[in-house]
N, C-alpha and C positions, 0 to 999 in steps of 0.2 A: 101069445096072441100074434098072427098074419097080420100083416100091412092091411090087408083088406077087412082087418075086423076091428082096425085100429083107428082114432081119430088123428089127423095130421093136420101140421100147422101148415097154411100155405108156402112159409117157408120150408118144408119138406119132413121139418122133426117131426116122427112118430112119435106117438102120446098116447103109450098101453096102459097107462096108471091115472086115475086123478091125483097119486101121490106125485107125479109126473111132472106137475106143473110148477111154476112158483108162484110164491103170495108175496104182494109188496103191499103194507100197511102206512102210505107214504098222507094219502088224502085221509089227514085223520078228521077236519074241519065239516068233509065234505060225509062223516059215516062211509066210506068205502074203501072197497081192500079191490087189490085189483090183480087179475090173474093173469098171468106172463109166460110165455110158452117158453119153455127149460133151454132155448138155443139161447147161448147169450147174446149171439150174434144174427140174430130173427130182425128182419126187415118192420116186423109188424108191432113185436116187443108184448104190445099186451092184446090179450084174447080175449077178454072179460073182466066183471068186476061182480063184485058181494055187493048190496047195498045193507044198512041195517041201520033201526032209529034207536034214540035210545031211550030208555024208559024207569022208572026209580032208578037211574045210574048204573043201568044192564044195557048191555045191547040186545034190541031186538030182530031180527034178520026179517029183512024186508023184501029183499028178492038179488036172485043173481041170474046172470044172462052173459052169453057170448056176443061178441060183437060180428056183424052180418058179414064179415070177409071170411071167417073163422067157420059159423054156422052152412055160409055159399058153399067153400070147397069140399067140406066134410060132405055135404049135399050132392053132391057132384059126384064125391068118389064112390059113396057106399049107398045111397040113394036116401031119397027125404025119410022115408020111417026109420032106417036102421038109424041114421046118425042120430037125431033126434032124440033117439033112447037111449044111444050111446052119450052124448053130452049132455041129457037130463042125469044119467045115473052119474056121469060123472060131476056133475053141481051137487048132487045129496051128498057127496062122499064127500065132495071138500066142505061143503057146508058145517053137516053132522061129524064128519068123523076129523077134518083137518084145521079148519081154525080153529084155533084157540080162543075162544070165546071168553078163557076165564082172563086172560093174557091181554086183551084189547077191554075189557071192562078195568084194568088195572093202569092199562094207557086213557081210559077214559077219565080216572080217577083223579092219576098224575096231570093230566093237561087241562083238566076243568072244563071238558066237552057235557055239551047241551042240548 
């Protein structure tokens, strides 16, 4: 995939993958995971988060969203519809295919989250 079909962090890392990103499951209190652009050395750090509620002691996925520095420049470079589909497809993918849903039910279990 070209730079130009790629989403980028306004720190510069290209982001051809939703595998691309990282997940830090740190706010366990708060139900969210939160999405980190792969430069470890990124001004901005995090680019979004998962939210999810929980429910008979599953998580329920509640919504996830870029934060607006992140959605702006992706905006900018590749224009408002393209990016838009690019970082919606890329939220299904981490959502469906990359958390570990059975994994943070198992931290929900351990830590007595409610």
């Amino acid at each position: 995939m070209s730079e130009e079909e790629a989403l980028q962090c306004p720190c510069g890392r290209v982001i051809n993958s939703p595998y691309d990103f990282k997940l830090l499951f740190l706010k366990m209190e708060m139900k969210e995971i939160d999405i980190l652009c792969p430069n470890d050395s990124c001004y901005l750090r995090e680019l979004g988060y998962i939210k999810f509620d929980i429910k008979d002691g599953k998580p329920v996925f509640k919504e996830a969203m870029f934060y607006p520095p992140f959605v702006t420049w992706n905006n900018s470079r590749l224009g408002s519809e393209k990016a838009m589909q690019l970082m919606k497809n890329h939220l299904q993918v981490i959502v469906t295919k990359i958390v570990d849903w059975k994994r943070i039910k198992e931290n929900i279990s351990k830590f007595g989250l409610k």
